[in-house]
N, CA, C and O atoms as a MOPAC input file, in Angstrom:
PM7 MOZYME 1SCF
protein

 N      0.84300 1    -1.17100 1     0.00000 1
 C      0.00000 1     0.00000 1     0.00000 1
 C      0.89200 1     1.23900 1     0.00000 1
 O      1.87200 1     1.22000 1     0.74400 1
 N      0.69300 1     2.14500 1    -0.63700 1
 C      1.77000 1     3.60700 1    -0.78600 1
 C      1.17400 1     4.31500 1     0.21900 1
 O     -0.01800 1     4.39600 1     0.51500 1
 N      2.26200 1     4.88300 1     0.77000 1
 C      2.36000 1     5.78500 1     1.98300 1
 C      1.16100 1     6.84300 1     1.98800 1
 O      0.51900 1     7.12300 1     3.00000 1
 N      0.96200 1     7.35000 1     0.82100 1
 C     -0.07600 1     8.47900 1     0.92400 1
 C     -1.17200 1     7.73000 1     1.32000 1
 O     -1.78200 1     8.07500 1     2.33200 1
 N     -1.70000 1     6.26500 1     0.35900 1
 C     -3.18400 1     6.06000 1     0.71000 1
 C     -3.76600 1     5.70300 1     2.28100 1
 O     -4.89500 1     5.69000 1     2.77200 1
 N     -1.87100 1     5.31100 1     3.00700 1
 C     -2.15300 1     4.89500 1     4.11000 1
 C     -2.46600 1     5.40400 1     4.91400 1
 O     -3.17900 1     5.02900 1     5.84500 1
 N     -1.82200 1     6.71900 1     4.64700 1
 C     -1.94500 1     8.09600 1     5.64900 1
 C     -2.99600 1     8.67000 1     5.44100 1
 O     -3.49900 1     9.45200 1     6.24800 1
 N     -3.47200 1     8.38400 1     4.36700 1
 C     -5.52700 1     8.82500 1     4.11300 1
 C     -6.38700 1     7.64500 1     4.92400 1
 O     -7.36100 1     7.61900 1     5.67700 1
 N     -5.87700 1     7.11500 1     4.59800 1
 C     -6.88100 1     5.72300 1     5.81900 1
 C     -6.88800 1     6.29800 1     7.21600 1
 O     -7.91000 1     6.38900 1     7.89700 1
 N     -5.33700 1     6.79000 1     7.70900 1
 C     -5.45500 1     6.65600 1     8.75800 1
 C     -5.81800 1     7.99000 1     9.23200 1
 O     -5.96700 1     8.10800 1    10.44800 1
 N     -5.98200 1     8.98400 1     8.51500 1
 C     -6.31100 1    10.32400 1     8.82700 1
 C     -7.80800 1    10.46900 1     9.18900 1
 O     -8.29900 1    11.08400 1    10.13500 1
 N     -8.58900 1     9.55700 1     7.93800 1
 C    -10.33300 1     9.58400 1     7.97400 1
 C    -10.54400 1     8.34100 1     9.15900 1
 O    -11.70500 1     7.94200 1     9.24600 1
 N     -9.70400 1     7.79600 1     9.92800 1
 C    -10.25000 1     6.85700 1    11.16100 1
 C    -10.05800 1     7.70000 1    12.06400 1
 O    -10.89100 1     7.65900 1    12.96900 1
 N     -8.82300 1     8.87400 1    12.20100 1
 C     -8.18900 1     9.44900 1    13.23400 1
 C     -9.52600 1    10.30300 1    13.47700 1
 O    -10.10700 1    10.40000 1    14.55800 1
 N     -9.92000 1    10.93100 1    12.20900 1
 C    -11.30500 1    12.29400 1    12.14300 1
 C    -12.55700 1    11.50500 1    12.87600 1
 O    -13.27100 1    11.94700 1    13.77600 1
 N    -12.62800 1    10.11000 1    12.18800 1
 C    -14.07400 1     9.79200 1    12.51500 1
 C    -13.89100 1     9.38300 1    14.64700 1
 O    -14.94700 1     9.48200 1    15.27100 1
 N    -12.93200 1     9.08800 1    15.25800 1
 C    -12.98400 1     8.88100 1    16.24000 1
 C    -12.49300 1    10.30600 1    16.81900 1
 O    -12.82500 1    10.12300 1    17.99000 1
 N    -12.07600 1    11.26400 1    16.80600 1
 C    -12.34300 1    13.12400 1    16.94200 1
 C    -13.75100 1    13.81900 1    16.47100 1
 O    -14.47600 1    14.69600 1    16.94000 1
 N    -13.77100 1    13.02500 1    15.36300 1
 C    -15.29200 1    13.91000 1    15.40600 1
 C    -16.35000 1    13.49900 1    16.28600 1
 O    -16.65900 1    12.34100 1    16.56400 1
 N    -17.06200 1    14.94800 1    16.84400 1
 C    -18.17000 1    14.59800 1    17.65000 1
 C    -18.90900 1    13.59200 1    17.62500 1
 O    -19.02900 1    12.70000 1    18.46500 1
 N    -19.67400 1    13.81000 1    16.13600 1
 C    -20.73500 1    12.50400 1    16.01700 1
 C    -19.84600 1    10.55000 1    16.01200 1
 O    -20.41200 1     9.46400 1    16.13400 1
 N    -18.82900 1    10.76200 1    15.88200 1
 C    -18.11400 1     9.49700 1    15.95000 1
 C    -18.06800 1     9.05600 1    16.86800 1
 O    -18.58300 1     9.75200 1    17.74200 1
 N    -17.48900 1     7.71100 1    17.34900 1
 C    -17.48100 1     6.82300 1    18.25200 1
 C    -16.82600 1     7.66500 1    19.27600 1
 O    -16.12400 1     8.67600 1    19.25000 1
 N    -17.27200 1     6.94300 1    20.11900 1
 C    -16.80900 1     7.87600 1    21.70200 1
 C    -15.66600 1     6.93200 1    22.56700 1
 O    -15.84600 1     5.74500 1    22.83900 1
 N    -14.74700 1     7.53200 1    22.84800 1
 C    -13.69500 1     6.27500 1    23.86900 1
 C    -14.25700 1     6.65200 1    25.03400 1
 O    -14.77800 1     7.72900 1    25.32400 1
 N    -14.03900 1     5.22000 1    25.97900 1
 C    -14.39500 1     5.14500 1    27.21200 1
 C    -13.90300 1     5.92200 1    28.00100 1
 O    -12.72800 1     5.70000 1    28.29400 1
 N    -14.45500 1     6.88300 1    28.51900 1
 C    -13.70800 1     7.61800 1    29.60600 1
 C    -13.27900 1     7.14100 1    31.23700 1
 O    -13.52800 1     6.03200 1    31.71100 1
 N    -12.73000 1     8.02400 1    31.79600 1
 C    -12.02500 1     7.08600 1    33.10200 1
 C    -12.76800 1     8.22800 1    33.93400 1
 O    -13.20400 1     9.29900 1    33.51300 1
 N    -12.78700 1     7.87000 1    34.83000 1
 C    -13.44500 1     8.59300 1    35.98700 1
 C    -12.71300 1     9.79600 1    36.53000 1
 O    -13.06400 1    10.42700 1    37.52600 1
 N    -11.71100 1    10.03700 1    35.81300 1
 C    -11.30100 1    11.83700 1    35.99700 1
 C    -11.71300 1    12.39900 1    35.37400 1
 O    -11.86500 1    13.57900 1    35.68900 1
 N    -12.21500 1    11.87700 1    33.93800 1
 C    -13.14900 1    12.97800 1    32.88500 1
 C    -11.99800 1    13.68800 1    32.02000 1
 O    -11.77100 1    14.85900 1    31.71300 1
 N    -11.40400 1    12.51900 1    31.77500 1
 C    -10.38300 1    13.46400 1    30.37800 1
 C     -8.86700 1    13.90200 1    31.46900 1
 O     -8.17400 1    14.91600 1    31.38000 1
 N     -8.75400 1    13.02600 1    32.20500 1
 C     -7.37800 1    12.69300 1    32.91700 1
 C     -6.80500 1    11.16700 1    32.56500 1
 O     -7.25800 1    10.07400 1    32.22500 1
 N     -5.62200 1    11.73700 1    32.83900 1
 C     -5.17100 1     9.99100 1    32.33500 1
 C     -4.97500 1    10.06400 1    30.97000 1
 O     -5.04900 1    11.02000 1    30.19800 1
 N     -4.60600 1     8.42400 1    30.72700 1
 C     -4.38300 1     8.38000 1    29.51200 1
 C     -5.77100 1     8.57100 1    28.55200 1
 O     -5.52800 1     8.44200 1    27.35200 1
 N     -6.78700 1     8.77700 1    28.79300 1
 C     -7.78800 1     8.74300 1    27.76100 1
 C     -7.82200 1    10.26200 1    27.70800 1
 O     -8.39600 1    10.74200 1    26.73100 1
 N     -7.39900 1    10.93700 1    28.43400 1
 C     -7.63400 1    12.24200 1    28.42200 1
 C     -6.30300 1    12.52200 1    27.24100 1
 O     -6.38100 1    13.23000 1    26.23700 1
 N     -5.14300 1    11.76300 1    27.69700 1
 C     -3.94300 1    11.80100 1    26.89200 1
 C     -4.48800 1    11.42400 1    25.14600 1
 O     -4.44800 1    12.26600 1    24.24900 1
 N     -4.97200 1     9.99700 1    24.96100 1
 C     -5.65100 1     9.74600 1    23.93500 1
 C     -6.43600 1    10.50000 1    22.41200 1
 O     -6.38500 1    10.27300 1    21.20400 1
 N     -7.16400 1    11.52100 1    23.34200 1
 C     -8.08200 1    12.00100 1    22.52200 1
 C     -7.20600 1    13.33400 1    22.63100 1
 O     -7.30300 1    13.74500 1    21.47500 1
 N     -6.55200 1    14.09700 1    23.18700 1
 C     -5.87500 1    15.23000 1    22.85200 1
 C     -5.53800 1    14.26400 1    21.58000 1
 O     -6.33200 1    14.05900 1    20.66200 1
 N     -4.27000 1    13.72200 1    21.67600 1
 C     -3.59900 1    12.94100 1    20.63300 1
 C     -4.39300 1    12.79300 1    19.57600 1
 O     -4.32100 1    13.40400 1    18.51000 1
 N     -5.07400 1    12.05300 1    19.85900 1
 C     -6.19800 1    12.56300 1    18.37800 1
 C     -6.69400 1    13.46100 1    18.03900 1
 O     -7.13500 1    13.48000 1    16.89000 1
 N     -6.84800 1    14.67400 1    18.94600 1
 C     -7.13900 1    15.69100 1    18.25800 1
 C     -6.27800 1    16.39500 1    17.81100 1
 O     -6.78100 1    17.34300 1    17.21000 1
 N     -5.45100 1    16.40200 1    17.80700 1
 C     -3.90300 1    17.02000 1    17.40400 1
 C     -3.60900 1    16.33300 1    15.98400 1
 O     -3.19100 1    17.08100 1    15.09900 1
 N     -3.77800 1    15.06100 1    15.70900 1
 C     -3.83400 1    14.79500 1    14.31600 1
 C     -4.57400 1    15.10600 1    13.51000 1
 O     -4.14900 1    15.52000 1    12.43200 1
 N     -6.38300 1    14.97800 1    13.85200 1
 C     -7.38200 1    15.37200 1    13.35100 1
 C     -6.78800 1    16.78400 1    12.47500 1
 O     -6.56900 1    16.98300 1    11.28000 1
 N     -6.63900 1    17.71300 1    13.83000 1
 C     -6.43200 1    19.34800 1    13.17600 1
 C     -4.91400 1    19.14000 1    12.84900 1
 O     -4.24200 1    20.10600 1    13.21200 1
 N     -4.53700 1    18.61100 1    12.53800 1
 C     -2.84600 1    18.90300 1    11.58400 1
 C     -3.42800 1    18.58500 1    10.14000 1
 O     -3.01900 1    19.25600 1     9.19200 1
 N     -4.45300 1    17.49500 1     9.92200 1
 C     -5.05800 1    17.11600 1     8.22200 1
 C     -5.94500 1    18.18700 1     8.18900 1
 O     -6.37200 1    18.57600 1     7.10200 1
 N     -6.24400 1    18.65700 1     9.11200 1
 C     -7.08500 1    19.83100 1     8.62800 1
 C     -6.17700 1    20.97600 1     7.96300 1
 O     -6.28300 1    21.55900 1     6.88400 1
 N     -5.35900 1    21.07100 1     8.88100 1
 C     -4.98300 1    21.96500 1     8.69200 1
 C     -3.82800 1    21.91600 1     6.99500 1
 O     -2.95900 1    22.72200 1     6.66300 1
 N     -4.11300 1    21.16500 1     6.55900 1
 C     -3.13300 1    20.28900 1     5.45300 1
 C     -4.18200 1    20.73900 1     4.56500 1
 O     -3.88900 1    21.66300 1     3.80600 1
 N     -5.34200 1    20.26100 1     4.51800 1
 C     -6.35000 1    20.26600 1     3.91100 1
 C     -7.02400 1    22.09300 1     3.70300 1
 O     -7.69000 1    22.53900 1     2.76900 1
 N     -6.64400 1    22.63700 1     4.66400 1
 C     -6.97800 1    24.14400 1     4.07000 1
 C     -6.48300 1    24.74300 1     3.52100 1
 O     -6.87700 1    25.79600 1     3.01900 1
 N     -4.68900 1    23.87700 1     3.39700 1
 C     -3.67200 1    25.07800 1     3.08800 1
 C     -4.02300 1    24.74800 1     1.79200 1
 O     -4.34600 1    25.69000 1     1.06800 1
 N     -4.04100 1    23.16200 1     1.13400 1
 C     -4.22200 1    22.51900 1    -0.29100 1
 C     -4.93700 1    23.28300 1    -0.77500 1
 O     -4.37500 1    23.98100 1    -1.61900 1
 N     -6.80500 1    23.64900 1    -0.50400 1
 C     -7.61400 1    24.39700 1    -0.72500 1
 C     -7.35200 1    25.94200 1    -1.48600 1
 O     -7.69500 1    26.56000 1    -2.49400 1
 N     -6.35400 1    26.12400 1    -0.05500 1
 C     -5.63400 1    27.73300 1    -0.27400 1
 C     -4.95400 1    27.67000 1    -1.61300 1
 O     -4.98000 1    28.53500 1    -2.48800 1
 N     -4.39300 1    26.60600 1    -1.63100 1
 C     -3.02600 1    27.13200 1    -2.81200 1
 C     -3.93200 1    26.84300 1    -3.99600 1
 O     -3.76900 1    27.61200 1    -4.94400 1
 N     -4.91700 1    25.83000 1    -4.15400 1
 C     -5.83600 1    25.71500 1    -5.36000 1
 C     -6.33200 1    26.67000 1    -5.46900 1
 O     -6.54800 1    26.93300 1    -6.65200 1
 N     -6.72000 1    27.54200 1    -4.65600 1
 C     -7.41300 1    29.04300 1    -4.81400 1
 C     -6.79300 1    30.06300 1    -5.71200 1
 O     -7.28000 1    30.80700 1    -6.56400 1
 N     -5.48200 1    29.86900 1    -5.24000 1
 C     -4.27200 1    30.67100 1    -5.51800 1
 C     -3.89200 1    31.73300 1    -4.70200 1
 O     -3.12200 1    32.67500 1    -4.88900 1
 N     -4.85900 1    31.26000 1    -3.38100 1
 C     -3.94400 1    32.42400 1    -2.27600 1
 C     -3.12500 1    31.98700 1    -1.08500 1
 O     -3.14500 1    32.62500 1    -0.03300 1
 N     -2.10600 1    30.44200 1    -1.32800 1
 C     -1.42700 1    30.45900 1    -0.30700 1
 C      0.33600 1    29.87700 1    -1.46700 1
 O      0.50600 1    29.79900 1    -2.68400 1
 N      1.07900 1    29.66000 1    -0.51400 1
 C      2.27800 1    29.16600 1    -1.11000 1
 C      2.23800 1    27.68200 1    -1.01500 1
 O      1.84500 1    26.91700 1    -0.13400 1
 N      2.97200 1    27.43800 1    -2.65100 1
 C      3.22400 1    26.09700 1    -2.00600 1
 C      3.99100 1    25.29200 1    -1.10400 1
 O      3.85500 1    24.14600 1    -0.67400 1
 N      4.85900 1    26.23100 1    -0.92900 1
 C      5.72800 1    25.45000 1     0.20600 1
 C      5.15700 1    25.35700 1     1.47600 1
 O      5.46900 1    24.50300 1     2.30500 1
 N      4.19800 1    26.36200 1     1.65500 1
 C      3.62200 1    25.73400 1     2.76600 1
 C      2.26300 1    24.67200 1     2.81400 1
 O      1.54900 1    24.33600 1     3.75900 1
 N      2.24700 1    24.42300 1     1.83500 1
 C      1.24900 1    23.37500 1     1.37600 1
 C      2.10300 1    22.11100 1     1.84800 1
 O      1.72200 1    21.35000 1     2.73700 1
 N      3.13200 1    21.99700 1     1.24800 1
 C      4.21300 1    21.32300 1     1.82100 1
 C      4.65900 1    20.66900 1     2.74600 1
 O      5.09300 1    19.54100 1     2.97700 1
 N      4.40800 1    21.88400 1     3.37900 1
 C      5.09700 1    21.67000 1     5.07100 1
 C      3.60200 1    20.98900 1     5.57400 1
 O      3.56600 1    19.79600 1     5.87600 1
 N      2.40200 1    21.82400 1     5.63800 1
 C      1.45500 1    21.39400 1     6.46400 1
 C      1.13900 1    19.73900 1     6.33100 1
 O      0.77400 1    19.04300 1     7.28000 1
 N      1.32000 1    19.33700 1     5.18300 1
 C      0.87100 1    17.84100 1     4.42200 1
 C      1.85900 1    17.20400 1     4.89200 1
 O      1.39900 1    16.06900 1     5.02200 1
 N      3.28500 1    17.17100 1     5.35400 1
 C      4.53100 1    16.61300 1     5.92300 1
 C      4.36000 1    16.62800 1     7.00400 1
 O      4.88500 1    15.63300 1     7.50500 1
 N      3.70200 1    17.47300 1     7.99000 1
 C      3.54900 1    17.50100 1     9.40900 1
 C      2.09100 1    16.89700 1     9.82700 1
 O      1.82200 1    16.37700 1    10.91000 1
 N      1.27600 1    17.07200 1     8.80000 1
 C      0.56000 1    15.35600 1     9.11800 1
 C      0.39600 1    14.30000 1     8.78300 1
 O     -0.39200 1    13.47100 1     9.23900 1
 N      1.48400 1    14.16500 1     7.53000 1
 C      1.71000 1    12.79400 1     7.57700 1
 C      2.60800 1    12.69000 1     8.66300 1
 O      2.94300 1    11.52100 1     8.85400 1
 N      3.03600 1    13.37800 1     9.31800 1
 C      4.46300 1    12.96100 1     9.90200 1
 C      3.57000 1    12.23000 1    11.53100 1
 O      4.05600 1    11.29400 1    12.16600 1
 N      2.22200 1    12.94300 1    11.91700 1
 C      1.39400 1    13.30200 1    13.17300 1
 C      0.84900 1    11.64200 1    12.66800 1
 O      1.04800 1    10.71200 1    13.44900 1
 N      0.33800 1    11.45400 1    11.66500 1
 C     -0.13500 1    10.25000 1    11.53700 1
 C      0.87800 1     8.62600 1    11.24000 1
 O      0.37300 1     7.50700 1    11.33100 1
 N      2.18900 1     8.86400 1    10.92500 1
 C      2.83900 1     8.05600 1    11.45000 1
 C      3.09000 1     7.66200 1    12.69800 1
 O      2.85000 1     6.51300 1    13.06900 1
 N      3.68000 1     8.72700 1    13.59300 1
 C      3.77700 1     8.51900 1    14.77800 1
 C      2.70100 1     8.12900 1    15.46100 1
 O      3.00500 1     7.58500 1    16.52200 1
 N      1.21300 1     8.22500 1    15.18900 1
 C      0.16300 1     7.73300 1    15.70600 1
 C      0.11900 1     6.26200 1    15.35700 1
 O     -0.02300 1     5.42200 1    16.24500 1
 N      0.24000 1     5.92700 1    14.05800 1
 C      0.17200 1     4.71100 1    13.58500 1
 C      1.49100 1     3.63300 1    14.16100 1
 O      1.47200 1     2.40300 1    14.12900 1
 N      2.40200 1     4.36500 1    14.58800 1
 C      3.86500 1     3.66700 1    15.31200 1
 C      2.94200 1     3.17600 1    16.92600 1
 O      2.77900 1     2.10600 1    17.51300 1
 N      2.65300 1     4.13200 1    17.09300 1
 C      2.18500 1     4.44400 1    18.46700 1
 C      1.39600 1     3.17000 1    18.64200 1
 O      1.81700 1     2.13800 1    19.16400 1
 N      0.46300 1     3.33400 1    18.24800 1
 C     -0.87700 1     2.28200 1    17.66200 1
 C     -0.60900 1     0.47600 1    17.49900 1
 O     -1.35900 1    -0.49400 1    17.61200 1
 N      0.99600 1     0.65900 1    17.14900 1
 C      1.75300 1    -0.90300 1    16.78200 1
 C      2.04200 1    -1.37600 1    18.19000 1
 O      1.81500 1    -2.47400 1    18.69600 1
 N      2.57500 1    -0.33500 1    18.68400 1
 C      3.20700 1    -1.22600 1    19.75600 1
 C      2.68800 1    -0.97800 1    20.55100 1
 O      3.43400 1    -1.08800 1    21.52400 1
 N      1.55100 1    -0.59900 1    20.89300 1
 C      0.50600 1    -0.79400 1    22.14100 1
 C     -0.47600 1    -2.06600 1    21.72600 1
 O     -1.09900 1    -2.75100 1    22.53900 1
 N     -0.47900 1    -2.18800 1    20.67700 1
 C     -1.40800 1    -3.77500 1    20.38900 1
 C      0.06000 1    -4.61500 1    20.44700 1
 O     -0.20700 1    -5.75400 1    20.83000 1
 N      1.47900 1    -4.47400 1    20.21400 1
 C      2.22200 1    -5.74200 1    20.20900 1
 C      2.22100 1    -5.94200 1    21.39500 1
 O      2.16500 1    -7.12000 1    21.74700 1
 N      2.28800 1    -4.78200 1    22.53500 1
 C      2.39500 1    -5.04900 1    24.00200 1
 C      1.09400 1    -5.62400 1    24.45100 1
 O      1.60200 1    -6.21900 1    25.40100 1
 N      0.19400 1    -5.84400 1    24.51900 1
 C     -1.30500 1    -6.48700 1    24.62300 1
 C     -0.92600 1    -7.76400 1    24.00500 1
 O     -0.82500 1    -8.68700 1    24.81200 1
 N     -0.63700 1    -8.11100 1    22.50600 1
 C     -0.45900 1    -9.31900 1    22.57600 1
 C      0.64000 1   -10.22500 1    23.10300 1
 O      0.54900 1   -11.44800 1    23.20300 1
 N      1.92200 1    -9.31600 1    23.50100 1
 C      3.05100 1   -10.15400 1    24.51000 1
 C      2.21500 1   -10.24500 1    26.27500 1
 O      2.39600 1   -11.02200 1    27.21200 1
 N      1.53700 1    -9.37400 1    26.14300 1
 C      0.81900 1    -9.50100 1    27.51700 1
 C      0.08300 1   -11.06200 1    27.68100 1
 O      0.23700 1   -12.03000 1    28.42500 1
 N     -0.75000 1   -10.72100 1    26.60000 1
 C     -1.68900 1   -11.94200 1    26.58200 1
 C     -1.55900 1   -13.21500 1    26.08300 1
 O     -2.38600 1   -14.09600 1    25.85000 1
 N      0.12200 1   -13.11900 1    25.91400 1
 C      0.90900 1   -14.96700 1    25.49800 1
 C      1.44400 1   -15.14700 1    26.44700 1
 O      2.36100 1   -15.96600 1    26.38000 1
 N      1.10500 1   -14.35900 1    28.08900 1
 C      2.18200 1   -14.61900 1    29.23100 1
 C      1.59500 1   -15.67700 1    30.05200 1
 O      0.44100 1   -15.50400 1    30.44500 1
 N      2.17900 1   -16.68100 1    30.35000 1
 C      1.32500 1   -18.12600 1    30.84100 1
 C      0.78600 1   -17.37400 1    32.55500 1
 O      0.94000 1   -16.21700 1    32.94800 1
 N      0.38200 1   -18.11900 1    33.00300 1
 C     -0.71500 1   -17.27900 1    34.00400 1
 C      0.01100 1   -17.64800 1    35.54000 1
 O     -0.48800 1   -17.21600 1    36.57900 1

């Protein structure tokens, strides 16, 4: 799969679990402390980096922004959605070394 389509997969899962009407993560009983509080910042921080990728694209199709910063914004979320997707690996490899540990 090429890097771009992956980083579109993972951008429209990142949006649909940030966006309001989307699935909701379980919250912990601090109310957005902890790691779920950690979680969904994190996702929202990717969410708005493709956004923000996505307005500049807009912009420069308009013809009122530069491209280099079209550039930059589209590099800094693919870059937000790798590290999410890294992130994402080894918290399921650690769950499954967890859950091959004899009892």
């Amino acid at each position: 799969m090429p890097t771009s389509a992956f980083a579109a997969g993972a951008y429209a899962a990142a949006q649909g679990i940030a966006r309001p009407g989307g699935p909701k993560p379980v919250q912990a009983t601090g109310a957005g402390n902890g790691f779920t509080g950690l979680l969904q910042q994190t996702l929202d921080g990717v969410a708005q980096s493709g956004e923000k990728a996505d307005r500049a694209a807009l912009s420069a199709a308009a013809g009122k922004a530069n491209v280099v910063d079209v550039v930059t914004a589209v590099a800094e979320s693919e870059t937000a959605l790798q590290t999410l997707v890294a992130v994402r690996d080894r918290v399921i490899s650690a769950y499954e070394e967890i859950m091959r540990m004899p009892i």
